[in-house]
C-alpha positions as CSV (number, residue, x, y, z in Angstrom):
1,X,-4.3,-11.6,26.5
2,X,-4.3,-10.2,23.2
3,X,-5.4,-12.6,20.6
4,X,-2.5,-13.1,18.0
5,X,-2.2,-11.5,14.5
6,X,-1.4,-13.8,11.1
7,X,-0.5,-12.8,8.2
8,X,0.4,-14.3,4.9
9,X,3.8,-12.8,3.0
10,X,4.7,-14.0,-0.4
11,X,8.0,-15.0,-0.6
12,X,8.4,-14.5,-4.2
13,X,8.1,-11.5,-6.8
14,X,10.7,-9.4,-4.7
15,X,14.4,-8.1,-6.3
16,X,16.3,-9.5,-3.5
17,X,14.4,-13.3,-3.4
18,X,12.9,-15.1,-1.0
19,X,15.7,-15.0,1.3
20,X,15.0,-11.0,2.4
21,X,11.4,-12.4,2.9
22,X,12.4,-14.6,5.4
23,X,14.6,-13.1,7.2
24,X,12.7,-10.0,7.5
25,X,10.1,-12.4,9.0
26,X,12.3,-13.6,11.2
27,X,12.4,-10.2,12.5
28,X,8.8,-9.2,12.9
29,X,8.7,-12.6,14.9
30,X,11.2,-11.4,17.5
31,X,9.7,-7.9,17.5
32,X,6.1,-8.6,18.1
33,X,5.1,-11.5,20.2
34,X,1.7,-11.8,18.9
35,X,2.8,-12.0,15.6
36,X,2.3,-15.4,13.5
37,X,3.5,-15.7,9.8
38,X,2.6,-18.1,6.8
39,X,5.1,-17.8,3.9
40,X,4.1,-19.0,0.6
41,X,6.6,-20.1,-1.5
42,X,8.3,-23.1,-2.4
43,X,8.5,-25.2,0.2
44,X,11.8,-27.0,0.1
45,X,13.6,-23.8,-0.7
46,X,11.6,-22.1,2.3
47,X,12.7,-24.6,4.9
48,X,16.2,-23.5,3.9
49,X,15.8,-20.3,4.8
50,X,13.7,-21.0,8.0
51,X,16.2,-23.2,9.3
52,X,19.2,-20.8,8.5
53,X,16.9,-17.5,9.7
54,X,16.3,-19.9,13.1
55,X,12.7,-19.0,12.7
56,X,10.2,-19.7,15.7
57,X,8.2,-22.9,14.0
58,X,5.5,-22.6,16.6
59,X,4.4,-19.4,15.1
60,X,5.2,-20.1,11.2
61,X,3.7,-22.5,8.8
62,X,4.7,-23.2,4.7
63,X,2.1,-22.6,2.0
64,X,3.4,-24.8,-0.7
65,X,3.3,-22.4,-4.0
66,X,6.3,-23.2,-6.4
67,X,5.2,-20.8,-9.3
68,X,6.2,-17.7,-9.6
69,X,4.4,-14.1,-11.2
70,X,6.9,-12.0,-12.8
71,X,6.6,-9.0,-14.5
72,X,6.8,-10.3,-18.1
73,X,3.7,-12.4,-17.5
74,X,0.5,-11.6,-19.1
75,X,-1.8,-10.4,-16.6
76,X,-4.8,-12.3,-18.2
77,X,-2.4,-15.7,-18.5
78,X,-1.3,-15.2,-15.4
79,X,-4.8,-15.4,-13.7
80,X,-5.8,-18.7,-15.5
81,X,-2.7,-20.8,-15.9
82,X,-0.3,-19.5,-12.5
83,X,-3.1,-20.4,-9.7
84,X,0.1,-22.5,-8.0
85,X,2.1,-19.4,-7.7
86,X,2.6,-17.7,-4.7
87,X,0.7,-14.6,-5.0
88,X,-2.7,-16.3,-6.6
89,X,-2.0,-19.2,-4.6
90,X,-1.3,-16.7,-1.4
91,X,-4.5,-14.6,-2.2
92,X,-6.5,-17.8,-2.6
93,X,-5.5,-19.2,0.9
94,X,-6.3,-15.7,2.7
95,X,-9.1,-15.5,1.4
96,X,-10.5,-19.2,2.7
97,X,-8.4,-19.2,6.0
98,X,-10.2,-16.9,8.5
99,X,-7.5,-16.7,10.4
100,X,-5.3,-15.1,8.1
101,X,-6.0,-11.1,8.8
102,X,-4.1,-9.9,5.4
103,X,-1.5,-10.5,2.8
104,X,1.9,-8.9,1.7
105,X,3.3,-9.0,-1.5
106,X,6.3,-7.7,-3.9
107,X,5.0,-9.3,-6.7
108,X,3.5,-7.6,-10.6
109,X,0.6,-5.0,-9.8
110,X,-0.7,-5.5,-13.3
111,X,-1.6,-9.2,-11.8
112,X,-2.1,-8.5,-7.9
113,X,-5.1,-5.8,-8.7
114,X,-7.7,-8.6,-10.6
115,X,-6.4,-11.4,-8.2
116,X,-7.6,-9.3,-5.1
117,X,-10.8,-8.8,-7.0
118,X,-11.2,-11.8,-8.1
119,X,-10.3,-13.9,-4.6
120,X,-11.3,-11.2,-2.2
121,X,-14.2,-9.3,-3.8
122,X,-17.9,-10.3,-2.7
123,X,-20.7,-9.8,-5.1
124,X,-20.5,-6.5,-5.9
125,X,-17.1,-6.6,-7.8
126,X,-15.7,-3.5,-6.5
127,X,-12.7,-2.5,-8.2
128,X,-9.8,-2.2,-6.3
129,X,-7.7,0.6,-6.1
130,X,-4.1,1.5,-5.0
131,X,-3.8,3.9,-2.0
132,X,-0.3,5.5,-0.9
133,X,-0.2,6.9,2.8
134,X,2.2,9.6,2.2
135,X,3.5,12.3,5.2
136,X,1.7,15.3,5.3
137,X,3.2,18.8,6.0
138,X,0.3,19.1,9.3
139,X,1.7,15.6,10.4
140,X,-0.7,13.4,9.6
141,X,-0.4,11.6,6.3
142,X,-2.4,12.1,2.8
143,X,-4.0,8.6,0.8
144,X,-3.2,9.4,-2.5
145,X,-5.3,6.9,-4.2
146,X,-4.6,5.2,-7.0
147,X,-1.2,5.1,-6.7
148,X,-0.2,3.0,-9.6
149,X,-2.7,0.2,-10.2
150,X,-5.0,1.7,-13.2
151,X,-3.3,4.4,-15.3
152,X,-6.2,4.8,-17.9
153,X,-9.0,5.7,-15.8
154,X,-12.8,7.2,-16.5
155,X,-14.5,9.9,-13.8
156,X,-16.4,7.5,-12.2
157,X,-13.4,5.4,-11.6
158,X,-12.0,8.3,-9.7
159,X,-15.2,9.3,-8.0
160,X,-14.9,5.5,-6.5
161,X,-11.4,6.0,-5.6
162,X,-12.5,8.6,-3.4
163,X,-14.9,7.2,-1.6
164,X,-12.5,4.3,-1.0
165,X,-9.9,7.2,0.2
166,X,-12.3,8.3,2.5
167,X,-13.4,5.1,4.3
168,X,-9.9,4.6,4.8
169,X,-9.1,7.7,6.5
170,X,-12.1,7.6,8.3
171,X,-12.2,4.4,9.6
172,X,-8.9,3.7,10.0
173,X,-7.3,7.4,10.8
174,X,-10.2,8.7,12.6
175,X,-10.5,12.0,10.3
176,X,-13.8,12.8,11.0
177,X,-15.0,14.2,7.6
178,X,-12.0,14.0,5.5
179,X,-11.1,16.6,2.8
180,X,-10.5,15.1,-0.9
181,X,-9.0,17.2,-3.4
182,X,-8.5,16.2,-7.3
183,X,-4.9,16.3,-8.4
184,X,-4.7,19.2,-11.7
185,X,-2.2,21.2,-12.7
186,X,-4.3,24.6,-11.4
187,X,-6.6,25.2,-8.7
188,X,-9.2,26.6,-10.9
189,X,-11.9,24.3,-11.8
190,X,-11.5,24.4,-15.5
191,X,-7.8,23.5,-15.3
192,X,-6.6,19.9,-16.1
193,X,-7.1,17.1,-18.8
194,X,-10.8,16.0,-19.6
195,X,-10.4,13.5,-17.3
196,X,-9.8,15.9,-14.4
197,X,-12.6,18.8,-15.5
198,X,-15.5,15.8,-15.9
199,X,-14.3,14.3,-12.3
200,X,-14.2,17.8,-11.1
201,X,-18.2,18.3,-12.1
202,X,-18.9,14.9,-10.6
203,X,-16.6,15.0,-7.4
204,X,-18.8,18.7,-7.0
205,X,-22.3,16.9,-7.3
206,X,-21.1,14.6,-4.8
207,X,-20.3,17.2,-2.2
208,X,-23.6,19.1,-2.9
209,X,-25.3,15.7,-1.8
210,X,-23.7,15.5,1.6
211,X,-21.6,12.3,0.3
212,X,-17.9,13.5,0.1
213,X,-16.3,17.1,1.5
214,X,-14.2,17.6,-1.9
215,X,-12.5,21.1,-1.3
216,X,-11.6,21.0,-5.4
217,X,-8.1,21.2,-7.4
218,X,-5.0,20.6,-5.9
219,X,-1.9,21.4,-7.8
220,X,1.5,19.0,-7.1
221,X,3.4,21.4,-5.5
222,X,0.5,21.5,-2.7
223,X,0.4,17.6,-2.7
224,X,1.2,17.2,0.4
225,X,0.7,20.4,2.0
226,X,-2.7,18.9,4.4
227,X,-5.2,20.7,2.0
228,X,-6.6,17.7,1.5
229,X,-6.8,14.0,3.4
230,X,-7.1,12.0,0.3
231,X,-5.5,13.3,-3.1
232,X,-7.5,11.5,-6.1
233,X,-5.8,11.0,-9.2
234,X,-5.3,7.8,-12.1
235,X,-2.5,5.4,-11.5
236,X,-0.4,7.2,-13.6
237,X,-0.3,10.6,-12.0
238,X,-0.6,9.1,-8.2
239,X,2.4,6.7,-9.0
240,X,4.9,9.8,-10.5
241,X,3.3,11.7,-6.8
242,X,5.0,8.4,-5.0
243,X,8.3,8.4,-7.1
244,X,8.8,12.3,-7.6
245,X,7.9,12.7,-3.9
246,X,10.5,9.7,-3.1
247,X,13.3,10.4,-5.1
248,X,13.0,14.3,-3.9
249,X,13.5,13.7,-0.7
250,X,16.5,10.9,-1.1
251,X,18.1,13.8,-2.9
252,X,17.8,16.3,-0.4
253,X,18.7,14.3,2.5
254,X,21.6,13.3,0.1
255,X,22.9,16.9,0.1
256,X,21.6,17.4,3.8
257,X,24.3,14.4,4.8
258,X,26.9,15.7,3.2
259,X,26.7,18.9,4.0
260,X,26.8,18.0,7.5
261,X,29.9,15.7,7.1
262,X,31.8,18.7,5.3
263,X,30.8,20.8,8.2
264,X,31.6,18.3,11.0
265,X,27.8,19.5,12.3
266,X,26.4,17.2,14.6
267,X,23.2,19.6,15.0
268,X,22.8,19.3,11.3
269,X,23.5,15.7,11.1
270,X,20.6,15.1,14.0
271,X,18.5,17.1,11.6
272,X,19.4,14.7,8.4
273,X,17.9,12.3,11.2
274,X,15.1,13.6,11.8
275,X,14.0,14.5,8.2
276,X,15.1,10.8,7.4
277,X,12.9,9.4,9.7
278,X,9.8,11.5,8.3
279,X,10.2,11.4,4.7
280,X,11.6,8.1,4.3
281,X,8.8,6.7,2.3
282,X,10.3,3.2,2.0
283,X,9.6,2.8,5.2
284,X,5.9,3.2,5.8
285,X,5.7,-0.1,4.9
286,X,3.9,-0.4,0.8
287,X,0.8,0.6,-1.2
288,X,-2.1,-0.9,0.3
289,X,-4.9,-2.3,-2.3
290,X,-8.6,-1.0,-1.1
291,X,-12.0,-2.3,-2.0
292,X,-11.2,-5.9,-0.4
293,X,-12.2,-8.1,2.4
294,X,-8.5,-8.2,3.9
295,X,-5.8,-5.9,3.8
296,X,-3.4,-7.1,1.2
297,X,-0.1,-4.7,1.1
298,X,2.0,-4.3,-2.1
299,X,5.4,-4.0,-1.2
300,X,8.3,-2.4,-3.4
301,X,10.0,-5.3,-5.6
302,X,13.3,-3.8,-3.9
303,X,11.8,-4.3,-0.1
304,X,14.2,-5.3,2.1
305,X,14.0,-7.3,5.4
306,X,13.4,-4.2,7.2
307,X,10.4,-3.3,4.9
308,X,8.8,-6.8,5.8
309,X,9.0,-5.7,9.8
310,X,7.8,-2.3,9.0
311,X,5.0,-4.0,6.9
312,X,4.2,-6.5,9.6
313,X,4.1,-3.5,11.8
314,X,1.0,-2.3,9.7
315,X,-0.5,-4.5,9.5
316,X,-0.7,-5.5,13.4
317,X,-2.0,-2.1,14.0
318,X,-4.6,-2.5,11.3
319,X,-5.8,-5.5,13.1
320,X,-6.9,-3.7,16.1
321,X,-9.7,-1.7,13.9
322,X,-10.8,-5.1,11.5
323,X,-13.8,-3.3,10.5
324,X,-12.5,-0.6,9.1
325,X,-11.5,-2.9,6.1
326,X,-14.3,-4.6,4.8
327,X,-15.1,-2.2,1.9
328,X,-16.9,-4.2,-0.5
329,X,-20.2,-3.0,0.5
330,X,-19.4,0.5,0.7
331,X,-22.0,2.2,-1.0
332,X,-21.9,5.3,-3.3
């Protein structure tokens, strides 16, 4: 028998309240059998829900954490005087329980990226990073990495994020030697910011040593063509990628729909489906945070119950590779 899978969700942070958190955990229960939950939150609130959600209390337990990050905390406050809310509070107890194989979360970025470092970094200190597994045009999916979590970044930064890319791919993906390319707005190696020309010379040197295959510049409109496996670029570029790539395609399967009503077309109405099912980005679950001991997911602050089964989801099948990770000691 297969040994079972816990993970830790935090209850609070999210638009819709602790409520969707619940319930949506209530539905990865029934879903996947091997599936055991601790929800950290407040407790008396929680056993509300639990008890109206009918949850399985063999396979759930309460982490009592009645603060609450929000959004118009300081991120340097939040750190030293909110260690009873639920996402420090959550981090903490992943960390220390081994049991506990990874972490979701909808709560403030600006606060989740030092609280991963700070409660599931080792010694070396390696900066975390944002990575967004995004559908490819070959089929398989592109890590744009960082996704949102550091919008002012240096080359080296981005030279780290790729590595990070990489290991992911690799070790979770199975992409043998996978391909990064540097986000610019031209394919030519001078093009770009200074930012993007200095990473462009350093991502080169690294692919002249045998340590990355970077295959250069790849414009936005190419994004997501497959060029590459992992798409480098600062938080503020990788998270406009997410959101422009998001809101494009709720547009066109906006106009798809319709058009298919007007028409009364069932073939193009099963092709709405279709494209739906491949481009709906809410769906692949959140942005996962690399350079940590333990998975830890950031979910949308609008996720829904069904994001919370489509999380738990990932994170089941990232259970059955563990190794694949434990970055901290990746070295570059």
């Amino acid at each position: 028998m297969e040994n079972p899978v816990t993970i830790l969700i935090d209850t609070q942070g999210g638009d819709r309240g602790p409520g969707a958190a619940v319930r949506g955990a209530a539905l990865a229960l029934e879903k996947f059998p091997l599936l055991r939950v601790v929800l950290a939150g407040e407790r008396a609130g929680l056993e509300r829900e639990c008890a109206a959600a009918g949850m399985d209390e063999a396979r759930v337990r309460i982490f009592d954490a009645p603060d609450c990050i929000t959004a118009a905390d300081d991120p340097a406050a939040a750190l030293f005087h909110k260690t009873d809310s639920s996402m420090l509070g959550g981090l903490a107890e992943t960390a220390a329980r081994g049991e506990i194989f990874g972490m979701v979360t909808c709560g403030c970025t600006r606060v989740l990226l030092p609280a991963a470092m700070r409660y599931l970094s080792g010694p070396e200190r390696v900066r975390p990073a944002l990575a967004a597994l995004l559908p490819a045009q070959t089929g398989i999916f592109t890590c744009v990495v960082d996704a949102g979590a550091t919008v002012d970044c240096s080359p080296a930064m981005l030279v780290h994020f790729a590595h990070l890319g990489s290991a992911l791919m690799k070790r979770m993906y199975g992409v043998g030697n996978p391909r990064v390319g540097l986000l610019s707005n031209g394919a030519e190696p001078t093009k770009g910011n200074k930012l993007v020309r200095e990473t462009h010379a350093l991502l080169a040197a690294e692919a002249a040593d045998g340590k990355l295959d970077f295959v250069g510049n790849i414009e936005g409109s190419n994004a997501l063509s497959g060029e590459c496996d992992v798409l480098v670029c600062d938080g503020f570029a990788g998270n406009l990628v997410l959101k422009v790539t998001e809101g494009t395609a709720k547009r066109l399967m906006t106009d798809i729909v319709r058009y298919a009503r007007s028409r009364h077309s069932e073939e193009i109405a099963a092709l709405a489906a279709h494209l739906m099912s491949v481009y709906d980005i809410g769906s692949l679950g959140g942005g996962l945070v690399l350079g940590v001991s333990k998975p830890v997911v950031k979910a949308r602050g609008s996720a829904d119950e069904q994001a919370f089964v489509n999380i738990s989801e990932m994170l089941i099948n990232m259970a059955a590779n563990r190794a694949a990770f434990d970055q901290r000691r990746i070295k570059i």
